[in-house]
C-alpha positions in Angstrom: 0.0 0.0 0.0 1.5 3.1 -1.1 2.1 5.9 1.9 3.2 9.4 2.2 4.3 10.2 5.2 5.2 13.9 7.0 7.4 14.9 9.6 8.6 18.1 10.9 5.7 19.5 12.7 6.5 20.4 16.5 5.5 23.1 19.2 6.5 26.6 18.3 6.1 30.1 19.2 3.8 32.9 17.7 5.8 33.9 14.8 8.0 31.4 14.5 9.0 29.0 11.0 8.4 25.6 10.6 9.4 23.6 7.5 7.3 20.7 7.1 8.4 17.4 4.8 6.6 14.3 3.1 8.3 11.7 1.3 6.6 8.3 -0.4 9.0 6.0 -0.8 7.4 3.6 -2.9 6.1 6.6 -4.8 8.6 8.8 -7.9 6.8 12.5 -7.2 8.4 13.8 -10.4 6.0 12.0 -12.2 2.8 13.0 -10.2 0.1 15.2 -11.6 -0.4 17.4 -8.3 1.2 17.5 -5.0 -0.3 19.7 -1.9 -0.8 20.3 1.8 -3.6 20.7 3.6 -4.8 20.7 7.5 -7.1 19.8 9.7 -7.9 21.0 13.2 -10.2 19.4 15.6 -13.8 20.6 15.3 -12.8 22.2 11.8 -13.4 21.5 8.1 -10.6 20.5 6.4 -8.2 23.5 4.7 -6.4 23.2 1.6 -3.2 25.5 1.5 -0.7 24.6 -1.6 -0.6 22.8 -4.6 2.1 22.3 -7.2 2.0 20.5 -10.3 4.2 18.5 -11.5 5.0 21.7 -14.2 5.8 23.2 -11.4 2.8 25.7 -10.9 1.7 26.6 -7.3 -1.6 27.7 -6.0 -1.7 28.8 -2.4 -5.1 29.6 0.0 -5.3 33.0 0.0 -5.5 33.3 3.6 -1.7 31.4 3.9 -0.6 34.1 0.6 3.0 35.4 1.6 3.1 32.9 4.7 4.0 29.3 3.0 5.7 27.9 0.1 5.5 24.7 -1.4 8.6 23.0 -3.1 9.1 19.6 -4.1 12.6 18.4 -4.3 12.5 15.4 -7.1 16.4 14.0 -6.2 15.2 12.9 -2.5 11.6 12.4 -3.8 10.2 15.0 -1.1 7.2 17.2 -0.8 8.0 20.6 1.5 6.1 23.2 3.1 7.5 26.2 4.4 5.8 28.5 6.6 6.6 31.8 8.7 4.6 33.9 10.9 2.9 31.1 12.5 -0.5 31.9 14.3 -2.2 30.0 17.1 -4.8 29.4 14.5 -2.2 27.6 12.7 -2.3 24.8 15.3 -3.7 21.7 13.5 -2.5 18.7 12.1 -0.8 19.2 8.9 -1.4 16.5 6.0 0.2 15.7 2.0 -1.8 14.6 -0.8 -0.8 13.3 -3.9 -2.8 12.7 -6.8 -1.5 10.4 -9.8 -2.8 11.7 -12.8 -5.0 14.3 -14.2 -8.9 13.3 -12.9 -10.6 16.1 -14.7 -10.0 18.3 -11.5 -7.2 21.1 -12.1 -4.5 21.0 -9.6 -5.7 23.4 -7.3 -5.6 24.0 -2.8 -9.6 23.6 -3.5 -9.4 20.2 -4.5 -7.4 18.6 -2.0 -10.3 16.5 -0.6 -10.4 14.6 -3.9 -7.0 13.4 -3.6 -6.2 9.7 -4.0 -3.5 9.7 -1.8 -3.1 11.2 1.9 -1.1 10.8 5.0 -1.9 10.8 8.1 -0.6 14.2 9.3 2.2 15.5 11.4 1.0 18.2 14.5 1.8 21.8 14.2 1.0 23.2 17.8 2.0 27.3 17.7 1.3 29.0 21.4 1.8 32.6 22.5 
């Protein structure tokens, strides 16, 4: 069964940076269609953030504009997500997606739900 898993996510202070990473092992993310990050925090609806195609076009959620970036780094075969400025309403827990191939759905933050693939999160706690 193919997994992605993240890592990185840890207890920070207001404004601080966090780089978060997903790898697949059994996966080759070069030749995915569409890559992205989203969270989730308990008692909340699921937020998409960043998307990037395997052209290498990003969309970002406006309301994380000028705060993340997503990169993927096709040597080590790993998703990133950088992000500054943290917020206490940045605590949830922080998931990849990958989808394979083009479903009809572009590759977009919005349509993260619809993802084939998803890991199962790594916990981004930011306190004042």
């Amino acid at each position: 069964q193919v997994q992605l898993v993240e890592s990185g996510g840890r207890s920070v202070q207001v404004g601080g940076s966090l780089t978060l990473s997903c790898t697949a092992p059994a996966l080759d993310f070069v030749y995915y269609y569409c890559l992205g990050w989203f969270r989730q925090a308990p008692g909340k609806e699921r937020e998409g953030l960043a998307t990037i195609e395997s052209d290498g076009d990003r969309t970002y959620a406006d309301y994380m504009k000028g705060r993340i970036t997503i990169s993927r780094d096709g040597a080590r075969n790993t998703l990133w997500l950088q992000m500054n400025g943290l917020k206490p309403e940045d605590t949830a827990t922080y998931h990849c997606a990958a989808e394979p191939g083009y479903s009809g759905s572009p590759c977009d933050f919005r349509n993260l739900g619809g993802f084939r693939l998803k890991g199962q999160g790594t916990q981004v706690t930011v306190s004042s």
